[in-house]
C-alpha positions as CSV (number, residue, x, y, z in Angstrom):
1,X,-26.9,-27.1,-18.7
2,X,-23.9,-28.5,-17.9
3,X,-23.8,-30.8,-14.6
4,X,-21.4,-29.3,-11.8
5,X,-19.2,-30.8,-8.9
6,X,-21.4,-31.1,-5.5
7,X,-18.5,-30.8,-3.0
8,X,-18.4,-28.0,-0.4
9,X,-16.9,-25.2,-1.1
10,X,-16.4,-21.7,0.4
11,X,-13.7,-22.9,2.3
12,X,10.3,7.3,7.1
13,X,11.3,8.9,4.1
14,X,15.2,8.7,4.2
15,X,13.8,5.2,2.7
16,X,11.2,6.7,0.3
17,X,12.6,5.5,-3.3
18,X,12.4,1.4,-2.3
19,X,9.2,2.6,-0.4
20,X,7.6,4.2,-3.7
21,X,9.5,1.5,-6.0
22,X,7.1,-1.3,-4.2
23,X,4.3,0.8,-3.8
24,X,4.1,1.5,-7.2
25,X,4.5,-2.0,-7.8
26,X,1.7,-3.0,-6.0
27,X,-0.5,-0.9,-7.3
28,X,0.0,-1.3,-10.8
29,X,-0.9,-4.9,-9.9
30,X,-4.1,-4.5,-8.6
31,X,-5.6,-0.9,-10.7
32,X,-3.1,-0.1,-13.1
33,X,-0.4,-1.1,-16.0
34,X,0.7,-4.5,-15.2
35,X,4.2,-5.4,-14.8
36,X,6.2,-7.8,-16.9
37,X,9.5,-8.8,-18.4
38,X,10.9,-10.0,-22.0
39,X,9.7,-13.2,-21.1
40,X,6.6,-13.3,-20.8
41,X,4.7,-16.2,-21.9
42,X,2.6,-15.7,-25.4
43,X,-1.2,-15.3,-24.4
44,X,-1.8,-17.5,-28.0
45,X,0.6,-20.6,-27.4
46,X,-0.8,-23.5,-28.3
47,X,-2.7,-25.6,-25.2
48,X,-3.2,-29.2,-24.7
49,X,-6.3,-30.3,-26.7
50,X,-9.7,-30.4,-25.5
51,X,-10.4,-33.0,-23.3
52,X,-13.8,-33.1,-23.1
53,X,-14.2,-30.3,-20.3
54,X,-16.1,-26.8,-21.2
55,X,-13.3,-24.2,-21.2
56,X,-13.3,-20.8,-18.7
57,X,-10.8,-18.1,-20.0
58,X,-8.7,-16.5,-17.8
59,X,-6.7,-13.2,-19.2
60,X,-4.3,-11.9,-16.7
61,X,-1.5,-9.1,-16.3
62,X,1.8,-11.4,-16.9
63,X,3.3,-10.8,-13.2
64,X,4.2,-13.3,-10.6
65,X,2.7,-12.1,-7.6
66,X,-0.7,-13.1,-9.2
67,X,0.8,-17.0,-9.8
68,X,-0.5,-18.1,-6.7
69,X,-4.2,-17.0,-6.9
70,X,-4.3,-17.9,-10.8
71,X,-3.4,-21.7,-9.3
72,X,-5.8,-21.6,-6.5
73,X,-8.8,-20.9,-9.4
74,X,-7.3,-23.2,-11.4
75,X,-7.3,-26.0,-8.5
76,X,-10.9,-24.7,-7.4
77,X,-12.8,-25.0,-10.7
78,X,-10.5,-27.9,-12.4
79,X,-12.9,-31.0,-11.3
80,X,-15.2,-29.4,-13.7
81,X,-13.7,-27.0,-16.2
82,X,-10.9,-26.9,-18.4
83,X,-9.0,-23.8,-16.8
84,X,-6.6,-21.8,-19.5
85,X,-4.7,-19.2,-18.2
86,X,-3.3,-16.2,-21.2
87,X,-0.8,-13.9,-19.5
88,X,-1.0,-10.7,-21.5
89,X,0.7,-7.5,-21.6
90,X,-1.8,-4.7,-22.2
91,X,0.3,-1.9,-23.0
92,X,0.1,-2.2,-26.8
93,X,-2.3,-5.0,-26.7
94,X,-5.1,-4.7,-29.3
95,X,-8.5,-5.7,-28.7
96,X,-7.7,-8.6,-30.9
97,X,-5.7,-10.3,-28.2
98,X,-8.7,-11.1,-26.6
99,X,-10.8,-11.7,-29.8
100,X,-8.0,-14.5,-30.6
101,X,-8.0,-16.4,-26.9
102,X,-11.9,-16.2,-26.8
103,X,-11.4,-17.9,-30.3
104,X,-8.9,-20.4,-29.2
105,X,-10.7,-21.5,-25.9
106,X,-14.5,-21.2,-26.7
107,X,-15.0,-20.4,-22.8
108,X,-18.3,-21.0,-21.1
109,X,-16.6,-17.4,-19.3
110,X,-13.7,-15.1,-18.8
111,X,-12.3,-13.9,-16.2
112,X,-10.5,-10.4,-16.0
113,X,-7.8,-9.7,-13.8
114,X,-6.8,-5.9,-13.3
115,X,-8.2,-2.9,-14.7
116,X,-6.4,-2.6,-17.4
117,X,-7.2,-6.0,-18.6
118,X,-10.7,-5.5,-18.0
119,X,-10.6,-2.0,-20.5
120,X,-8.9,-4.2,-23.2
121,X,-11.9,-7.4,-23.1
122,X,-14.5,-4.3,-23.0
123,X,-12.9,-3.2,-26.2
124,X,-13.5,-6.1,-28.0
125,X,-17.0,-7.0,-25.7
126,X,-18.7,-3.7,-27.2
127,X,-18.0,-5.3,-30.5
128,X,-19.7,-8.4,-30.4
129,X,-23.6,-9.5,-30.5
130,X,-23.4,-12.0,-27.2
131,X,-19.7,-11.8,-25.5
132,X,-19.2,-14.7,-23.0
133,X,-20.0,-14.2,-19.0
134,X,-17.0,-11.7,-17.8
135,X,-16.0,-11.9,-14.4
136,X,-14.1,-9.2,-13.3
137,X,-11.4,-9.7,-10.3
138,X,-8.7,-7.5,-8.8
139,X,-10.0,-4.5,-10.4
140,X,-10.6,-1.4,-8.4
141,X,-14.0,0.4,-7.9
142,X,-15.5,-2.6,-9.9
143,X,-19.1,-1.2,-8.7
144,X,-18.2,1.6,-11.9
145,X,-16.1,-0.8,-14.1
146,X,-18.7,-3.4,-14.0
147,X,-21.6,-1.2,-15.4
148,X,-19.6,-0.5,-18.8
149,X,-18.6,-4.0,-19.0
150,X,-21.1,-6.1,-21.3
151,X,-22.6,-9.3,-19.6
152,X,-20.1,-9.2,-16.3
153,X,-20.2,-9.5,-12.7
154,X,-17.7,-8.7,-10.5
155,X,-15.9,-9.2,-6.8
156,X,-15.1,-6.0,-5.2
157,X,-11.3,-5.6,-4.5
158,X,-12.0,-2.9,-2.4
159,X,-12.5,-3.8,1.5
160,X,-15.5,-1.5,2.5
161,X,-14.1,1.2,4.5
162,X,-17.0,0.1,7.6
163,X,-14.9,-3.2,7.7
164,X,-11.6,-1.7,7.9
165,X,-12.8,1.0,10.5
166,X,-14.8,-1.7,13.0
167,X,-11.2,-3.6,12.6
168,X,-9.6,-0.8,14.3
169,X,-12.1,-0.4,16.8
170,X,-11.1,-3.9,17.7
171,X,-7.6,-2.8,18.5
172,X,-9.0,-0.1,20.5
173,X,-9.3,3.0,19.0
174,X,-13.3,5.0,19.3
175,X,-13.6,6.0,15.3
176,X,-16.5,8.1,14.2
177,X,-15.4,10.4,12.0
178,X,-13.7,9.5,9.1
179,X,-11.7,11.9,6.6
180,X,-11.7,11.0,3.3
181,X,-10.4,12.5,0.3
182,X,-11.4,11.7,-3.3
183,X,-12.3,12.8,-6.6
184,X,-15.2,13.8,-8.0
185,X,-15.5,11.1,-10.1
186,X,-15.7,8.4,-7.1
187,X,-18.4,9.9,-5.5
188,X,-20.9,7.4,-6.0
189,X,-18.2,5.1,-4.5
190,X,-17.8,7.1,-1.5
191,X,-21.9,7.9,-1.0
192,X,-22.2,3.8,-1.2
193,X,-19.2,3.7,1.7
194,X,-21.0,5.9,4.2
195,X,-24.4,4.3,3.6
196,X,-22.9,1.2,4.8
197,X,-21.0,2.8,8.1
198,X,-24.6,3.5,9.0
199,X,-25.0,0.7,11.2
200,X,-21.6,1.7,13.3
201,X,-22.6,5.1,13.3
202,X,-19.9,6.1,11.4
203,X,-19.9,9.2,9.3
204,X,-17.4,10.6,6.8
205,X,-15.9,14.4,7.2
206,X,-15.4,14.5,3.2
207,X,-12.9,16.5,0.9
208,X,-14.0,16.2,-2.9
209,X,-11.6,17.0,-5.8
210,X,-11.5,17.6,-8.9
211,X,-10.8,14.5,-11.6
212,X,-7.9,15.9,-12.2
213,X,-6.6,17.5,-8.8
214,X,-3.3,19.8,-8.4
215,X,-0.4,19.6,-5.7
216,X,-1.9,22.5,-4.1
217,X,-5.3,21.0,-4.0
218,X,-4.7,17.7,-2.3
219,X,-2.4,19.6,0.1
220,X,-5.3,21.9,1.2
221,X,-7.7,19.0,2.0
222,X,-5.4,17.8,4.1
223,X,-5.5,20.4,5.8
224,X,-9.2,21.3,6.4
225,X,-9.1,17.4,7.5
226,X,-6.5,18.3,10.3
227,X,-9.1,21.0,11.4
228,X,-12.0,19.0,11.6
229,X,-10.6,17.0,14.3
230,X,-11.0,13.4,12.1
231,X,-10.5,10.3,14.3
232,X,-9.1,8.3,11.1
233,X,-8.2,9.0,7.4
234,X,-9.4,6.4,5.2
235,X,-7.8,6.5,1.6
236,X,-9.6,4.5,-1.1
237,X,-7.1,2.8,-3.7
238,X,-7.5,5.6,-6.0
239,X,-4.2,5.8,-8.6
240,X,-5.1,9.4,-9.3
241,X,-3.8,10.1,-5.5
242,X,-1.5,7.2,-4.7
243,X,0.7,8.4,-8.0
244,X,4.0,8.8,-6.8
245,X,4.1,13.0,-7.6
246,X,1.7,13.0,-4.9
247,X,3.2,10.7,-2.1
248,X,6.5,12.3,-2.8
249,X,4.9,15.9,-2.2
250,X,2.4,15.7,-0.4
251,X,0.7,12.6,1.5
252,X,4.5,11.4,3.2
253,X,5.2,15.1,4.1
254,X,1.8,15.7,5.9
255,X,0.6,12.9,7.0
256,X,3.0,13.0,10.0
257,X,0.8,16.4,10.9
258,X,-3.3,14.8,10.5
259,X,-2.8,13.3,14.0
260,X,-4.8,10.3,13.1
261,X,-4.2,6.7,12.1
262,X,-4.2,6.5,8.1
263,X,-6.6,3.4,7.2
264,X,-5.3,2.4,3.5
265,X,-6.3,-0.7,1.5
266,X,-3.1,-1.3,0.0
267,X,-0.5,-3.6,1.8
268,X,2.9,-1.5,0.7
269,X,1.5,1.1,2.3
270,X,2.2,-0.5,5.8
271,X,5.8,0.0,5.4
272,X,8.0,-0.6,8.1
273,X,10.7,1.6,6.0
274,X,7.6,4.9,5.5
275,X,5.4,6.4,8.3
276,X,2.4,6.3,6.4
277,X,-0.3,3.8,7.0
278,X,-1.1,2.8,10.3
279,X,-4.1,-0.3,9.4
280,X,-5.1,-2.3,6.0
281,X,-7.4,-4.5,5.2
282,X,-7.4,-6.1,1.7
283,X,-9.1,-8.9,0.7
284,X,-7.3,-12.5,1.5
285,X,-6.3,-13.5,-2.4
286,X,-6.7,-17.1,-1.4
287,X,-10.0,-16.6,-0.7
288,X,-11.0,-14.6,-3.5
289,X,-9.8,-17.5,-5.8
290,X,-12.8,-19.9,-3.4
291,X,-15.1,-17.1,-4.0
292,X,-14.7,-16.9,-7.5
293,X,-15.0,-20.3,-8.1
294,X,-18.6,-20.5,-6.5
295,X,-19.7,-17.5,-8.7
296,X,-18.9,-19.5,-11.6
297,X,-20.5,-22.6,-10.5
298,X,-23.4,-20.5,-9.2
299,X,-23.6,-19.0,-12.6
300,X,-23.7,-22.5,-14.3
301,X,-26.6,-23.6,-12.9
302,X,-28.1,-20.5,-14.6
303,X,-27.0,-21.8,-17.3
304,X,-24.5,-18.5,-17.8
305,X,-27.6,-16.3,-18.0
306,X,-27.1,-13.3,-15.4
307,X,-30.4,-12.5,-13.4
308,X,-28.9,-9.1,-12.8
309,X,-25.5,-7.0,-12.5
310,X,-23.9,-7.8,-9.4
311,X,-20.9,-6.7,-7.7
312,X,-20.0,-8.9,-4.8
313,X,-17.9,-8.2,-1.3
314,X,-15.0,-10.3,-0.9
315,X,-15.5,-12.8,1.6
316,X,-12.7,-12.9,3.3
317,X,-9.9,-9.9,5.1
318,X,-6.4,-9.7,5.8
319,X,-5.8,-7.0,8.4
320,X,-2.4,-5.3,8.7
321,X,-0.7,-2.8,11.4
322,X,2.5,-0.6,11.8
323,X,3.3,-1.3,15.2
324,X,5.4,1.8,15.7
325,X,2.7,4.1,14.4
326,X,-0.1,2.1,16.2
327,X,1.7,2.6,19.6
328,X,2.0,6.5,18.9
329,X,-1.9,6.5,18.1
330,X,-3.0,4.5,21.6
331,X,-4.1,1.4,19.9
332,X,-4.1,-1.4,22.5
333,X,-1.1,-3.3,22.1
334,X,-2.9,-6.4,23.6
335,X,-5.1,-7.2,20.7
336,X,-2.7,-7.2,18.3
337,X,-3.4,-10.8,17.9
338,X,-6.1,-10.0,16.3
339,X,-4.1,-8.9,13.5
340,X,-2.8,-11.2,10.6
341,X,0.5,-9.3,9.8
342,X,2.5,-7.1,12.2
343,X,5.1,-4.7,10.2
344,X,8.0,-3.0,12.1
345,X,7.8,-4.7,15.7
């Protein structure tokens, strides 16, 4: 078993194109096709030599707005480990990719960043007798991803939906029931969401789709939410209804009429430029990069042997508000304070 550092850790739509040119963007940074340019760097340059260190992988989407995370882990788990960090593109990316950096590095673990990244290691994963730990990062609805993933664990990039609603109670505004809309596929997700508003007595007024939902569809569950009398929407991170067909045609159009605050978990959808989300709360990046740190050292002095699957809540939230639409709502100006990013005062 290798020996491991004992310090303290734990530490409006007249704008809609730029609006939907960030948002997808963002998204695609977090649960879909990353973004990159001609120069990206070559997952399989040659690194320094070893040093002496036990390697831990880390295959990301080649996009800046990850750079400062990446270098937080790197910082976090340097004193012990040999950190190497293989910026790939996935779209045309063979399972060998990975094969070749797990080659290069021999790491004690990888770490996945992004859905996509995680499908393309699970490629390769299923192929092999005893793949490395996996820890999976940035990746929405990791509770499913994780299960197909051989030997992983995971941090949940989603902020459970009782967090984000008890942090706009704060600001206050009396929330009990919640609209949601999703498809069919998430509802495990969702089921695992209202079991943990229990406690806040929170209950979901839910509109289930099909995998594979239509214009018309979405568009009629907004509706039956406006007749239910919902005190908040909450929309999960779900690409298959943040695509931008759907914004475009139906979320910006009617979410004006729902008469509720929109609770998203995305931050370009606080836009000071699109009336759409009133409150986020995503997890706080810098954070994440701590957290994942003391998995890994947690998981060292089990000797990289996994006592079960686990899927863990991020440890620390950001909370965002649209001023403007917060006002319209009745949320109480006064304890905005509270709140770690204004947009549109």
């Amino acid at each position: 078993m290798e020996m491991r550092s004992t310090r303290p850790r734990y530490r409006r739509l007249l704008w809609r194109a730029p609006f939907l040119a960030g948002l997808v963007l963002t998204l695609g940074c977090s649960s879909g096709a990353a973004s990159h340019t001609a120069k990206d760097p070559d997952p399989l340059a040659a690194l320094p030599p070893p040093d002496g260190r036990p390697a831990i992988s880390v295959i990301a989407p080649s996009d800046p707005q990850l750079d400062d995370m990446l270098q937080s882990l790197r910082v976090e788990l340097s004193e012990s480990y040999r950190v190497t960090i293989s910026p790939i593109r996935v779209e045309g990316s063979s399972p060998d990719v990975v094969a070749q950096i797990v080659a290069r590095d021999r790491p004690r673990a990888v770490v996945l960043i992004n859905n996509s990244t995680v499908l393309l290691y699970r490629s390769w994963a299923r192929t092999v007798a005893a793949p490395p730990v996996a820890l999976i990062l940035m990746a929405s609805f990791a509770e499913e991803l994780q299960r197909t993933v051989p030997n992983s664990v995971a941090i949940s990039y989603e902020v459970p939906a009782v967090t984000a609603m008890v942090g706009l109670r704060t600001l206050g505004l009396d929330v009990r029931r919640i609209g949601v809309v999703y498809r069919q596929g998430f509802a495990s997700h969702i089921a695992r969401q209202e079991a943990l508003m229990q406690v806040e007595k929170l209950t979901f007024v839910r509109q289930e789709l099909s995998n594979k939902p239509r214009v018309q569809d979405l568009r009629a569950a907004l509706v039956h939410l406006q007749r239910d009398t919902v005190d908040a929407i909450w929309l999960p991170n779900d690409n298959g209804l943040l695509n931008p067909r759907f914004l475009t045609n139906v979320w910006l159009p009617y979410v004006g009429r729902l008469g509720a605050p929109v609770v998203v978990a995305v931050p370009s959808l606080v836009n000071e430029h699109a009336e759409f989300g009133t409150f986020a709360a995503i997890p706080d990046t810098q954070a994440l990069a701590v957290q994942a740190s003391d998995l890994l050292y947690e998981l060292a002095d089990a000797d990289w042997k996994l006592r079960a699957s686990d899927v863990r809540l991020p440890i620390s939230v950001k909370r965002l508000v649209d001023v403007r639409l917060a006002r319209r709502f009745g949320l109480d100006s006064s304890q905005f304070g509270q709140v770690d990013f204004l947009i549109g005062r």
